[in-house]
N, C-alpha and C positions, 0 to 999 in steps of 0.2 A: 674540113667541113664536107668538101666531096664524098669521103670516105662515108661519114654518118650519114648522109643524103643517099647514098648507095644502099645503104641498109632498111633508110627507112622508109625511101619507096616500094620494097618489097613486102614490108611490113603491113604498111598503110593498106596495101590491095588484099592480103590476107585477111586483117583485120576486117575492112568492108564487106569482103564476099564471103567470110564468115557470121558476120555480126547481121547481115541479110537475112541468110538462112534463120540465126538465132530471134529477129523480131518476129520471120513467119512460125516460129515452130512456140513463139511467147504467146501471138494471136492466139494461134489453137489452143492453146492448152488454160489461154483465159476464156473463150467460149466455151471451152470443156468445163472448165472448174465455175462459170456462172449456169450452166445448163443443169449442173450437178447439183447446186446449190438449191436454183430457182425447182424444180424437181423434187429434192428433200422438202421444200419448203409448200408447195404443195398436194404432192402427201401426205406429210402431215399434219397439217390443216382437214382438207379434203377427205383423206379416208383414215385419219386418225393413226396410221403407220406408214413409215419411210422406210425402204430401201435401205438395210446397214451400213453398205458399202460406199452410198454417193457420200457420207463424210469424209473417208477417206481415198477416194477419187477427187475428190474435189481439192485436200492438200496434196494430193501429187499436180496434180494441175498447178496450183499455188507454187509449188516447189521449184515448177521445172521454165514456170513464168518469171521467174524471179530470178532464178539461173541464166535464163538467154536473157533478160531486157538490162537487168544493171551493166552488166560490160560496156553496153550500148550507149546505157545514161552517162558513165564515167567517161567516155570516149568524147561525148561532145557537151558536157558542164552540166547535164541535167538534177546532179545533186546539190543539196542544199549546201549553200556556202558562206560563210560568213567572212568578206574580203575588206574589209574597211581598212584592216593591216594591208593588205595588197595593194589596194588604192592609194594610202597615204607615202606606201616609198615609191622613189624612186623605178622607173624599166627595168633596170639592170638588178635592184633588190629584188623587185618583185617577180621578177623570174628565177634570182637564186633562192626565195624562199619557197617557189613553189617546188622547184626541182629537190630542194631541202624535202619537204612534204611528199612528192612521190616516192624518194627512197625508202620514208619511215613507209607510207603503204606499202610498197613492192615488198620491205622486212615483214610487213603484218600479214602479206598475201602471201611471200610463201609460210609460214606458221599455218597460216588458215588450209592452206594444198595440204600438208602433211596431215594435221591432225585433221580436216575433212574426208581422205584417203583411210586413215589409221583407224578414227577412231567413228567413222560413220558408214562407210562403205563398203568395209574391209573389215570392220569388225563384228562383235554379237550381234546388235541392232541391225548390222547390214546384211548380216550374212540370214537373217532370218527370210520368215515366211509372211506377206501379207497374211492381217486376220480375215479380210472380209473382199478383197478385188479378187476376183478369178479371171483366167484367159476366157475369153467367150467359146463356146461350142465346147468346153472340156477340155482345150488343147490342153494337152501336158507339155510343159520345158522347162526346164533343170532340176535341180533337184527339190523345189517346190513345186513340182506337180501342176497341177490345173490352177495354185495361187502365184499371184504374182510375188516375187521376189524384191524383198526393203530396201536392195540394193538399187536396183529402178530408179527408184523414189530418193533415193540419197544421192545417187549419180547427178542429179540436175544443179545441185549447189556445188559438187566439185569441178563440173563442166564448169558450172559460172566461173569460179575463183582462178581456172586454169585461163579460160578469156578477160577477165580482170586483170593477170599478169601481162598476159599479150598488149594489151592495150593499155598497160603500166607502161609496160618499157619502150614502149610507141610515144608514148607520153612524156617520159624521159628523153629520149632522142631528138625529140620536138623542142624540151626546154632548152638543150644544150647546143641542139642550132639558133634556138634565139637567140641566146647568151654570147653566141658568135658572132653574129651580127646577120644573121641568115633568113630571118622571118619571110621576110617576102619567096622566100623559093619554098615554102610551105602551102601545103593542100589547105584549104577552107574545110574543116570538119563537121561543119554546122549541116543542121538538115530541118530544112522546112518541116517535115512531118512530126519531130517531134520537137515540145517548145522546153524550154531550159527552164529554169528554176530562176528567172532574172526576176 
């Protein structure tokens, strides 16, 4: 148990001062994506045409919110869960069935890294050109020119999926020290700021 406890204190502080950065960069980018929206939305009302792009400003926002906050949610039980099988066994079941349950996720998170990489990032769709965000002032950078690049925009759900493992296998190391009889030498994950799904 030392062993795993060695690994997963390093873990736990990564994850944390990762998963910090990833709520402040969620904020933003949902101020962004409701300023964008609210914006469109008064435009077009108002003077009868909206800005092309604050639609698609507004899913990159969404995208890349989504990306840094679920890690976060799964890290401390914020998903919806349906446990009444968890509650009716047993401590000991109900920690091998949850550890049961991270493995098949951690199988579906890496599937998801790959074909998220492959087939959105990395490929046609990613390698294109926004239709309608530009760099502001004309900047040009890479080989979309003054438009910003789909890979941007597709990077925020692989970033996620990459911190969904992270904090899978944090999660596993966790179950497998309960199972040992270790709990009590575990960090409390819980965080006032955001409330769980209870």
């Amino acid at each position: 148990m030392a062993v795993l406890l060695r690994v997963l204190w390093p873990l736990e502080r990564l994850n944390s001062g990762i998963l910090s950065v990833g709520r402040v960069i969620a904020v933003i980018a949902l101020a962004v994506m409701v300023c964008l929206i609210l914006g469109q939305v008064f435009f077009r009302y108002a003077l009868n045409d909206a800005p092309n792009w604050t639609e698609e400003g507004a899913r990159f926002g969404m995208i890349w919110m989504t990306g840094m906050m679920a890690p976060l949610a799964y890290r401390q039980g914020g998903f919806v869960a349906i446990d009444m099988l968890e509650r009716a066994l047993s401590k000991t079941m109900a920690t091998l069935l949850g550890l049961l349950l991270l493995f098949i996720a951690l199988w579906v998170l890496v599937i998801a890294w790959d074909k998220g990489l492959n087939n959105h990032v990395d490929s046609l769709s990613g390698r294109g050109c926004s239709s309608s965000l530009r760099w502001p002032f004309g900047i040009e950078i890479g080989k979309c020119g003054e438009k910003f690049a789909n890979s941007y925009q597709y990077a925020g759900l692989w970033v996620g999926v990459n911190l969904l493992i992270l904090v899978n296998v944090e999660l596993i190391l966790r179950g497998i020290i309960t199972l040992l009889g270790g709990e009590d030498r575990l960090n409390d994950l819980s965080d006032d700021k955001m409330a769980g799904a209870d």
